[in-house]
C-alpha positions as CSV (number, residue, x, y, z in Angstrom):
1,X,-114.3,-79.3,-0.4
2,X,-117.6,-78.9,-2.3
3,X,-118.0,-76.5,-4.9
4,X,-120.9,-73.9,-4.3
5,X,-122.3,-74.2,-8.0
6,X,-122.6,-77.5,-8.4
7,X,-122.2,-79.6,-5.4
8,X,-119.4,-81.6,-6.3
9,X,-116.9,-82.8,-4.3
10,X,-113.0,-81.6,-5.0
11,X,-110.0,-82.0,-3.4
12,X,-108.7,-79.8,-0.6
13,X,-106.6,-76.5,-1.7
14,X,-108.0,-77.3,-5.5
15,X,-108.9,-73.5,-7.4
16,X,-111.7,-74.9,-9.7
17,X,-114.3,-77.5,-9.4
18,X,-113.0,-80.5,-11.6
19,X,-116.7,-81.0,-12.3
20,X,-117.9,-77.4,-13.5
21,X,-115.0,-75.4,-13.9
22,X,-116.3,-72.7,-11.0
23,X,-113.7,-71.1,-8.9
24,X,-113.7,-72.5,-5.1
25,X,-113.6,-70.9,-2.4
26,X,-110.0,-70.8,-0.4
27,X,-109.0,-72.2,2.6
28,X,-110.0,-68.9,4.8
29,X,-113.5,-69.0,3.0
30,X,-112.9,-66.3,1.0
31,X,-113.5,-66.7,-2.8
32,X,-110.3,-66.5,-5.2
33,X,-110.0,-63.1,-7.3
34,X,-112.3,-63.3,-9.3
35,X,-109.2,-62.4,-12.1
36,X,-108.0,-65.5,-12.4
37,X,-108.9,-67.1,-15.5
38,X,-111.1,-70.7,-14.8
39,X,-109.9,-73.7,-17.0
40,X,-112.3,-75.1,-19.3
41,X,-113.9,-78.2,-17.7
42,X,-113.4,-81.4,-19.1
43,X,-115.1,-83.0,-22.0
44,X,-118.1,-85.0,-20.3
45,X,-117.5,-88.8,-20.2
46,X,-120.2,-91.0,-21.6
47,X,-121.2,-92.9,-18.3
48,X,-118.9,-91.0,-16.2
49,X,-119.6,-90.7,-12.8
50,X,-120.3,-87.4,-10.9
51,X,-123.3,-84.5,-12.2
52,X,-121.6,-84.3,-15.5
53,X,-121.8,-87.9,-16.4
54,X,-123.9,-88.7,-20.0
55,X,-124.8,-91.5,-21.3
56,X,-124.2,-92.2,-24.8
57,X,-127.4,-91.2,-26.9
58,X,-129.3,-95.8,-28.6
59,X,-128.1,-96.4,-31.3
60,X,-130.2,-95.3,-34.5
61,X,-132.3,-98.2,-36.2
62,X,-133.4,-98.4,-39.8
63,X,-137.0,-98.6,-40.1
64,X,-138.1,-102.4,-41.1
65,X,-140.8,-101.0,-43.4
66,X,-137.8,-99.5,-45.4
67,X,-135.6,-102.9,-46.1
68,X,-138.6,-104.5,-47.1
69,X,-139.7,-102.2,-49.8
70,X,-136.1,-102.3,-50.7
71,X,-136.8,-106.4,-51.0
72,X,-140.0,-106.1,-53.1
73,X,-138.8,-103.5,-55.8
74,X,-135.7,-105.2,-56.3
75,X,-137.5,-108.5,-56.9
76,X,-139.9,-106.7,-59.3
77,X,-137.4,-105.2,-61.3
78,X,-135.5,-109.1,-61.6
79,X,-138.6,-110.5,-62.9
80,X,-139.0,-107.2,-65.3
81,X,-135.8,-108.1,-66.7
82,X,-135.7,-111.7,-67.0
83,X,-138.9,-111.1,-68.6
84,X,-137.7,-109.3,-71.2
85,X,-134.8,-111.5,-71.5
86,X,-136.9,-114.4,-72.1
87,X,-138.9,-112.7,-74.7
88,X,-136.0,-112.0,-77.0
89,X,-133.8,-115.6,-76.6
90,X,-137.2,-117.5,-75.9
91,X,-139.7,-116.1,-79.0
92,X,-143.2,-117.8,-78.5
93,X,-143.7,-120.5,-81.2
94,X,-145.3,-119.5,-84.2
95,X,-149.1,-120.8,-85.0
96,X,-150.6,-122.8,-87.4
97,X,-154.5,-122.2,-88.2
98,X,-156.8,-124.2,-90.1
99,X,-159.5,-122.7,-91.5
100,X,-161.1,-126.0,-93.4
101,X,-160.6,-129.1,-94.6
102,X,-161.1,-129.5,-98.4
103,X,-161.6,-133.1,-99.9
104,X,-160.4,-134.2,-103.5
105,X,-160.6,-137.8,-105.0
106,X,-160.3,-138.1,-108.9
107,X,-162.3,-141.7,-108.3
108,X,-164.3,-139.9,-105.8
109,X,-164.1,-142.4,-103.2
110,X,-166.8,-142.6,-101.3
111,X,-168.3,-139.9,-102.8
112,X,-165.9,-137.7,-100.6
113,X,-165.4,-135.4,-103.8
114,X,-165.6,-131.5,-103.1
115,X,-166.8,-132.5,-99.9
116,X,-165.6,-129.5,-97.3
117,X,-165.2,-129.2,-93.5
118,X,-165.4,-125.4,-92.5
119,X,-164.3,-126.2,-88.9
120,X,-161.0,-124.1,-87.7
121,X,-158.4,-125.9,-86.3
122,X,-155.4,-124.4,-84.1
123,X,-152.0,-125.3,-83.4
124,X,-148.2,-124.8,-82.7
125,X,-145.8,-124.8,-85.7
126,X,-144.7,-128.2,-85.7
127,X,-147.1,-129.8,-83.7
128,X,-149.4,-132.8,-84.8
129,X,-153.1,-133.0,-84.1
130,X,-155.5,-136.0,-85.0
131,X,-159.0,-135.9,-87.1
132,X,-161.1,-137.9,-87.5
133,X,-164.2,-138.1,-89.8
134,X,-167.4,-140.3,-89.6
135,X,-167.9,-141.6,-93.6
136,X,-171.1,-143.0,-93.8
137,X,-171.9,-145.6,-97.9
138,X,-173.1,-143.0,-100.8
139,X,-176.2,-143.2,-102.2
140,X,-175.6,-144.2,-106.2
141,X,-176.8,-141.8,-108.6
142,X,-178.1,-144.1,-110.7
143,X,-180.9,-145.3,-108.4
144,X,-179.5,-148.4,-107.0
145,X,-179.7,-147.6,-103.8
146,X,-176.7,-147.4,-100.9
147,X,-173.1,-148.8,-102.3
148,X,-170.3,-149.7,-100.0
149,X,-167.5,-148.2,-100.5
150,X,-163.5,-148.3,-100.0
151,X,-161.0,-145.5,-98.7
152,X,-157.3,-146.6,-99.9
153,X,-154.9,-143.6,-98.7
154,X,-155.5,-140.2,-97.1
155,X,-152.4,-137.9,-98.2
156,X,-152.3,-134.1,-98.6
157,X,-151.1,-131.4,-101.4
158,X,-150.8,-128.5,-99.2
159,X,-147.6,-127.5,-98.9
160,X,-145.7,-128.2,-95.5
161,X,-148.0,-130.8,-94.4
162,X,-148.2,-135.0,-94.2
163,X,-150.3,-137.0,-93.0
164,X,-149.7,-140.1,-91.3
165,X,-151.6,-142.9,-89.3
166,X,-154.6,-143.2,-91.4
167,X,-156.6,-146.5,-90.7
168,X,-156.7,-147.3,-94.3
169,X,-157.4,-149.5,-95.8
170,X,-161.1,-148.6,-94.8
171,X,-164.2,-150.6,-95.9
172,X,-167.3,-149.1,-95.6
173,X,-170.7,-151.5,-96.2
174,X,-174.1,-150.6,-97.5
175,X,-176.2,-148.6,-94.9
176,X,-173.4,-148.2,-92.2
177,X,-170.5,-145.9,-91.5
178,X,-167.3,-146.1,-90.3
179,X,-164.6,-143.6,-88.6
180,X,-161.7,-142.5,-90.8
181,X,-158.7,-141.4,-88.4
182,X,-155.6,-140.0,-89.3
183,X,-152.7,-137.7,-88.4
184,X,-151.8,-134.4,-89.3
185,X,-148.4,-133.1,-89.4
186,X,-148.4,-129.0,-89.9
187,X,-145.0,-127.4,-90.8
188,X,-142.3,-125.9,-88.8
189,X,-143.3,-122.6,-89.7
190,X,-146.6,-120.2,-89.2
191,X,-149.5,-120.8,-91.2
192,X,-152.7,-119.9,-92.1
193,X,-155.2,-121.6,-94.3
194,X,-157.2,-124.5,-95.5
195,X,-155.9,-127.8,-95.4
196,X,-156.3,-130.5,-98.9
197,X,-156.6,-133.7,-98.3
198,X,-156.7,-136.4,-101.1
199,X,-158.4,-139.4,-100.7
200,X,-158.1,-142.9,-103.1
C-alpha cells in the first residue's frame, strides 16, 4: 500500500502512513473517517532510509584565524610579564662616568703637575677599563733644554677607586716619549665625576 501524500510504501491494512502520518486509504478504496485522530509521525532518523531520512547537519569548525590570535596575544602578554619581572629581580647595573682625569705629583714627575685630561669615560659599576697616556721628557725651566724623566707609581685619591697594572717603573729619556698604561678599578656603586690620579 502507498500512501497518496507522500508516496511511501506501508504495510497492508495499516491506517497511517509510517512515513507522514497521513490517513490511508482502506481496503475497499475508500478513505478512513476523516475523525479519527492521526498519530504523530515519528521523530526523523538521521540517515534513515525512506523521504523522511536527514542527515545529520558537519560538524562546526573553529576558524584557524581565531586560535592563532589566541597564540600571539598570549605570547605577548608572557613576554610583558617576564619583562616586568626581570626589571624588578634583575635592576640594570648602575654607571660610573668620568668626566676627567686630573694629575697631581708633589715632585711633579715629569712635569705631570696640574696636568688635566677632559675626556669622559663610561662604565658599569664595578667594571675595570684601561688608559693609557703618551708622556713625552719636559722641557727644564731653567733653560737646559729637554730632561729625562722617571714615573715611580700611579695610585689614586678619589674615593672608591684603585688603580692597578701600571708599567712603572717608567723611564722616559731626553727628546722621546713613552706610553704610561695602567688599570682602573671604579667602585661597586654609581658614580659621577673626575677621577685623581697621583703620580711619583
Amino acid at each position: 500500500m502507498f500512501c497518496s501524500h507522500c508516496g511511501g510504501s506501508n504495510p497492508n491494512g495499516a491506517a497511517f502512513c509510517q512515513y507522514c502520518g497521513s490517513p490511508l486509504a482502506a481496503a475497499g478504496g475508500a478513505p478512513l473517517p476523516s475523525s479519527v485522530t492521526a498519530p504523530p509521525p515519528p521523530p526523523p532518523a538521521w540517515g534513515g532510509p525512506g523521504p523522511g531520512g536527514m542527515q545529520p547537519p558537519p560538524p562546526r569548525r573553529r576558524g584557524l584565524g581565531r586560535t592563532v590570535l589566541i597564540i600571539i596575544v598570549t605570547f605577548v602578554v608572557l613576554i610583558l610579564v617576564l619583562g616586568v619581572v626581570a626589571y624588578f629581580l634583575f635592576p640594570a647595573p648602575a654607571g660610573v662616568e668620568i668626566t676627567g682625569v686630573n694629575f697631581q705629583s708633589v715632585d711633579n714627575a715629569c712635569g705631570l703637575n696640574g696636568a688635566v685630561d677632559t675626556s669622559w669615560y663610561n662604565t658599569t659599576a664595578g667594571q675595570s677599563f684601561g688608559l693609557s697616556y703618551d708622556i713625552t721628557g719636559p722641557n727644564a725651566t731653567a733653560g737646559n733644554g729637554t730632561l729625562a724623566c722617571t714615573i715611580s707609581s700611579v695610585m689614586t685619591t678619589t674615593p672608591g677607586f684603585s688603580i692597578t697594572g701600571a708599567d712603572t717603573p717608567l723611564s722616559i729619556a731626553a727628546n722621546s716619549s713613552q706610553i704610561l698604561s695602567f688599570t682602573v678599578n671604579p667602585p661597586g656603586t654609581a658614580y659621577t665625576g673626575a677621577l685623581t690620579l697621583t703620580l711619583t
